[in-house]
N, C-alpha and C positions, 0 to 999 in steps of 0.2 A: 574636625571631629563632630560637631554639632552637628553641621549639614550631611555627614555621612550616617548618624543615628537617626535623624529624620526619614531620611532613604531607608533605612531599614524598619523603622515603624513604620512607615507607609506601605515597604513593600509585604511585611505581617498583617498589614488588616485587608490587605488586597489579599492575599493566598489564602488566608486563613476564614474569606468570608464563604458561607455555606454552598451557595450557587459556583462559587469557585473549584471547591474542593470537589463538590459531585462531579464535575468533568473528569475525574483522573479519577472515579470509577467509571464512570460511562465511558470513556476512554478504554480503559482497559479490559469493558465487556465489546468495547467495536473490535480491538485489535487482537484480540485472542481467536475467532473464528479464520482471521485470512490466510496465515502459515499452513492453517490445517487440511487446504483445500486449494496449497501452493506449494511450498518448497519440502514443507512435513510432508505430505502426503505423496509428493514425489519418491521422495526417502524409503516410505514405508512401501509403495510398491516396488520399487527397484529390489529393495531388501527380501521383500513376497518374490522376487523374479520377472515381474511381469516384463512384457515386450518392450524395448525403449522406445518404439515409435506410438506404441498405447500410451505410455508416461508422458508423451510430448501431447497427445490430444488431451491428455485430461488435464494441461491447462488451460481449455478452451472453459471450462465451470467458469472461470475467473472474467470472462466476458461480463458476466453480471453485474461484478459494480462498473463495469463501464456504462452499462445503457439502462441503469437504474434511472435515470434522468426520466424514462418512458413512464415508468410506473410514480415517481415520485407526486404529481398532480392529483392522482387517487388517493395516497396518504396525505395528503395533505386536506382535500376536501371530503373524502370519503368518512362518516361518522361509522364507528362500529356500535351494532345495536347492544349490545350488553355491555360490555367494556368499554364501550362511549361512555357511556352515562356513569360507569361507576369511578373512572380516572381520567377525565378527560381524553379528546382528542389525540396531544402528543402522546400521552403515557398508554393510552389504550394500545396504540399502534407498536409500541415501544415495547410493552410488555409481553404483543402476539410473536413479533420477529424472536426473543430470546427466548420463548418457549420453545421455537421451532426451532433457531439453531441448539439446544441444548439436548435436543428429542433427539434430533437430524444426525449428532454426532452421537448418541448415546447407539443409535442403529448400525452407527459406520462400526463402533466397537464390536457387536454382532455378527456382523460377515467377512469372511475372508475371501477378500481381492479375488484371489487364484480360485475362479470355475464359477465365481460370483459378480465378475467385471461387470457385467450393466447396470447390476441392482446398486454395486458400489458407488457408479458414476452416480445414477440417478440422485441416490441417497449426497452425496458434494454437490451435487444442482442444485439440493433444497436449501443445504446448508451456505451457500453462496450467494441465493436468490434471498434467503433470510435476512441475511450477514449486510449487504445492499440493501434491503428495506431499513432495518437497524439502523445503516448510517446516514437513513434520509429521516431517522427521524430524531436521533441526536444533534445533527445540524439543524436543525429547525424548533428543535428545545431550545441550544445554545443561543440564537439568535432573537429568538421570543422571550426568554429566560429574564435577559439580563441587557441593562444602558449599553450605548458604546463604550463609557469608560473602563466597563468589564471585559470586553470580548478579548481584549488581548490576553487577560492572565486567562482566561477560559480556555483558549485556543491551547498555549502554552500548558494546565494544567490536564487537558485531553492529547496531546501528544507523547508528555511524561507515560501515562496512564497507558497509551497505544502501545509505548516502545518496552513499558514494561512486559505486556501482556507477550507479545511476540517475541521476546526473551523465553518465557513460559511457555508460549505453543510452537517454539525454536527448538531450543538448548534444551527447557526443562521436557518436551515430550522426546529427546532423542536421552537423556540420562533415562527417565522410565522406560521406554523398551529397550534399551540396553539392560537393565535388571530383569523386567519382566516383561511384555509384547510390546508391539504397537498397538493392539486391542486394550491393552490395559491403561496405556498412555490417552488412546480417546477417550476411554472411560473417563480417567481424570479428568480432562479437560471438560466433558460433559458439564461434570459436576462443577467445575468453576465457572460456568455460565450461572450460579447463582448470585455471583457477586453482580450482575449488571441487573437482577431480579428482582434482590432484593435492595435494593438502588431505586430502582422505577418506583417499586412499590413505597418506596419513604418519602422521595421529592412529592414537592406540587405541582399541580400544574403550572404551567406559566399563563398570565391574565394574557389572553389576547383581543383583537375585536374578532366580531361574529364574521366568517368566511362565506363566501358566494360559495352556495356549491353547482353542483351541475344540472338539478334541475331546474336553477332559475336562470333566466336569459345568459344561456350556453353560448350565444355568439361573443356575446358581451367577455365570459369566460376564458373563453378560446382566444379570443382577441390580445388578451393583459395577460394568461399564463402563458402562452407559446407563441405568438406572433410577435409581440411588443418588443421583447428581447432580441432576438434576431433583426426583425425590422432596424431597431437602436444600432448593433454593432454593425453590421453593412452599412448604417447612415453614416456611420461614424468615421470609417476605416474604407471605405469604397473598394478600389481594384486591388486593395492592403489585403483586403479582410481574409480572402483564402489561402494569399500565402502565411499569414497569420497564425491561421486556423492548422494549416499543414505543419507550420513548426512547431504547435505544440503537439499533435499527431506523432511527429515521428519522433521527437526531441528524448524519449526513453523507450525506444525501442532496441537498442540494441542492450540497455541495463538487460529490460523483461525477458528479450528474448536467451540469455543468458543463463538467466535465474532458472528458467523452468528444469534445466539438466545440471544445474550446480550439484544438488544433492548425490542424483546416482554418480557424477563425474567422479567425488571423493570417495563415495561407496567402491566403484569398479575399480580405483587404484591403489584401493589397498587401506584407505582411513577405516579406524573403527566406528563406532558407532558416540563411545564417550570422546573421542578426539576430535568430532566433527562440533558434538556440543560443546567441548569445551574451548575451542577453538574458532570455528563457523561462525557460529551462536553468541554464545556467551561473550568472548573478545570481540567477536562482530558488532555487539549490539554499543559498545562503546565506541567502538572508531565510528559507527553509522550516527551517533550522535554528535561525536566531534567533526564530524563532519559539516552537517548541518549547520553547525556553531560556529564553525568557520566560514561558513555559506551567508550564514547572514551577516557575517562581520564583512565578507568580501562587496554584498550587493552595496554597504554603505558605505564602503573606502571607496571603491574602483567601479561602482558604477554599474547596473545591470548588466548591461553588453558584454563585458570582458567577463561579467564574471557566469553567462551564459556558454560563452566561448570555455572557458575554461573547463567547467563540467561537462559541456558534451565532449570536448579531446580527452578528458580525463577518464571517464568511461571506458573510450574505442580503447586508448591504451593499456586500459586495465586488463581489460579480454584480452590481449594479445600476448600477457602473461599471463592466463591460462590457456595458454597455445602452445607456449613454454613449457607450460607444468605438466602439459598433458606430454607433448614430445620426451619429454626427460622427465620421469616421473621420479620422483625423491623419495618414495614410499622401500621400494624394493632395490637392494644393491644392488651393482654390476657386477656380473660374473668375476671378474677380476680384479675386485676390490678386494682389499684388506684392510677395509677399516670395519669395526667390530658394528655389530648389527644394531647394538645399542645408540651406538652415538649415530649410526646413517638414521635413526627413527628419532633422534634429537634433530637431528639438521631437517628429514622430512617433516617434521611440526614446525619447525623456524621457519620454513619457505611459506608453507599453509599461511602462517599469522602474519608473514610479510603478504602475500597475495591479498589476502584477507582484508589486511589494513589498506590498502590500496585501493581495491575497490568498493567498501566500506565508505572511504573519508569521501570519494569521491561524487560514489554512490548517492549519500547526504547532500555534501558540497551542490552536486544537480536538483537534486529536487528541492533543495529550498532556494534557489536560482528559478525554476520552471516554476513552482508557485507565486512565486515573487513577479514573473513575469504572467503569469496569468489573472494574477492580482491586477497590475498593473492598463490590462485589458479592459476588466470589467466597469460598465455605467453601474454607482451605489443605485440608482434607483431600480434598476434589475440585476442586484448583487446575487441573489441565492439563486435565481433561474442559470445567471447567464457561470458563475463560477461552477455550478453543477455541471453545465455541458462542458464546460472545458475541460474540468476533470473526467468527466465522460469519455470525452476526445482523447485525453493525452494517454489510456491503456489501451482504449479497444485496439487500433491497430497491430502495438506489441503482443499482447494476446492472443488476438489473429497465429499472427506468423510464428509466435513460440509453439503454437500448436504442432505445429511444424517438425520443431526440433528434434524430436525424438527419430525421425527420419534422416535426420544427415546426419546426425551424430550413428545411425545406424547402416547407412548408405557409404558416409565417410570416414568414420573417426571422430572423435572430441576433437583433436588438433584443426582438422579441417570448419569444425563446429565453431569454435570459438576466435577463427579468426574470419569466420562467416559472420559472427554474432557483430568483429569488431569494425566491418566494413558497414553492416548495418547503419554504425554512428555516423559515416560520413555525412548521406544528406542533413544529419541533424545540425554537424559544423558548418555547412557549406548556407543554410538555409538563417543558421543565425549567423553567418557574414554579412548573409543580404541583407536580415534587419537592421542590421547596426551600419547601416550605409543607407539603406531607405526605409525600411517600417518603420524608425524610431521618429519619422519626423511628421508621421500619423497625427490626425487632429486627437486631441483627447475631453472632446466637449462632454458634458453630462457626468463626471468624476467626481464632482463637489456634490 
């Protein structure tokens, strides 16, 4: 009992220390812009009508946090002349991005989709390119912020923060325009870009030393921000390094490519609008945590490898039950049924939260497996350069090809879509065979 009250007062001055706690609002001003400009904003054009093969490009916005890595060297060295000087460096930069996503979505409120489609896109470019600047400058508060003995409950209490917010730009924007619009729903959300506002504007900065910028010996620059890092993991990983590189490229591409027509998929067969939040959404957002939880309990029983193996089959299989759902849709009786309309719309919600949960736990289960594994890659002495790219690397691909989707789901069927989606995962299983046969046995110099 003693040593278990210890454990708990230690883990209260950990959570409860300031720099702690500010994560799981800066948390939940990163994770409120990405739903809205991904699986929500699918939703609300499908709902508008729009074309399903438009709905499948305009997951192409979402390329941005993938190749944010490009711009991130400029926030980092780049001093802003007014809002430099009056909140340093990180918060200057920190407090431009949420003004723009909160502007950015307050415009999307203003137009409708239907006879407005480019101003619409244009207006999710800004709010995505924003949304990626945002999270290059929260990870580099977090890391500047606070010792190593903090970065873990930081990490931990920016997640909480993330998973909440996309609960709220999930479940809570599909409850408001089920009452009232999808305009009204952005609206809201607009105005909860306050909490990450006024957040910036409370913290301090964090003390750092003075940065090289780019006008002083640029070569020297260029050399330590983008050479040094790459130069490291090729020394490291040799003839390893590109299949590497390619497992984490494709290792969630069949999750993404997926996602981008989840939303209209439930729309077109028949869910409503509150069944999707309450269901999708809201019970998603717990199985996507239990998941997780069970992902990091897995990497430390059983070992990376298996439990990489595991989340990529568990994926492909997921899809293959909305291939299922789509074939034999539960929403609408069969002609020749006799069982009362009520109960066939009880049993089509039980299938939903069984799909749901499935690829939810899973869903989790992967990605904290894929970071886990990309962690495991990374030299500490080029930690933020080199885990940037990798996160870079593991959506552009999926992104890519989801753009796609709205054409074979239009060309094909859902059915055909989602058992497209789940062949997708093979190279992802077949490529983490290899490593656990031979990448694992990769030098891992430079880690300490």
């Amino acid at each position: 009992m003693p040593d278990l009250l210890d454990t708990l007062r230690t883990a209260w001055r950990l959570y409860s220390h300031p720099r702690v706690l500010v994560m799981l609002f800066l948390g939940f001003s990163a994770g409120l812009p990405y739903l809205l400009v991904f699986s929500t904003l699918s939703a609300w054009l499908a709902d508008a009508d729009v074309d399903r093969a438009a709905i499948g490009y305009f997951s192409w916005v979402g390329i941005m946090f993938s190749i944010k890595v490009f711009w991130a060297p400029v926030v980092d060295r780049l001093k802003l002349p007014l809002l430099g000087r009056a909140l340093g460096q990180r918060r200057s930069w920190l407090l431009l991005a949420q003004i723009g996503i909160g502007l950015s979505l307050a415009a999307m409120a203003l137009v409708e989709p239907v006879g407005h489609l480019e101003r619409f896109a244009q207006l999710a470019l800004l709010v995505a390119f924003c949304s990626a600047t945002q999270d290059i400058c929260i990870d580099a508060y977090r890391i500047d912020s606070a010792d190593d003995s903090f970065q873990g409950a930081m990490a931990a209490t920016y997640i909480l923060g993330y998973r909440v917010a996309m609960l709220v730009a999930g479940a809570g924007a599909f409850y408001i325009a089920s009452y009232d619009s999808w305009n009204g729903a952005y609206h809201v959300m607009a105005w909860l870009m306050a909490v990450g506002i006024v957040t910036t504007l409370i913290i301090r900065e964090p003390d750092t030393p003075p940065r090289q910028s780019f006008g002083r010996h640029p070569a020297q620059w260029l050399e330590t921000a983008l050479i040094a890092p790459f130069r490291d993991f090729f020394g490291r990983y040799g003839a390893l390094a590109l299949g590497l590189l390619a497992l984490v490229a494709i290792y969630r591409i069949s999750d993404i490519t997926m996602g981008v027509m989840a939303n209209p998929f439930y729309l077109d067969i028949g869910y409503t609008k509150n069944e999707i939040a309450t269901v999708a959404k809201f019970f998603g957002f717990f199985m996507t945590i239990l998941g997780s939880a069970v992902g990091g309990l897995a990497v430390l029983r059983w070992g990376l490898g298996r439990s990489m193996l595991m989340g990529a089959v568990g994926v492909a299989l997921t899809n293959v039950l909305f291939a299922v759902m789509a074939t034999y849709s539960p929403v609408t009786p069969l002609p020749v049924t006799e069982v009362p309309v009520e109960q066939v719309r009880w049993l089509a919600l039980a299938w939903l939260a069984a799909v749901i949960s499935a690829d939810n736990l899973f869903g989790g289960f992967a990605n904290v497996a894929l970071i886990a594994f990309m962690s495991s890659l990374t030299n500490r002495n080029f930690s933020a350069t080199q885990f940037a790219l990798f996160s870079s690397l593991m959506t552009l691909p999926g992104k890519f090809i989801g753009g796609f989707s709205g054409e074979v789901v239009k060309a094909a069927g859902y059915p055909t879509f989602f058992n497209y989606a789940a062949l997708l995962g093979v190279p992802a299983i077949l490529l983490t065979l290899w490593w656990m046969r031979r990448g694992r046995a990769a030098p891992d110099q430079g880690r300490g």
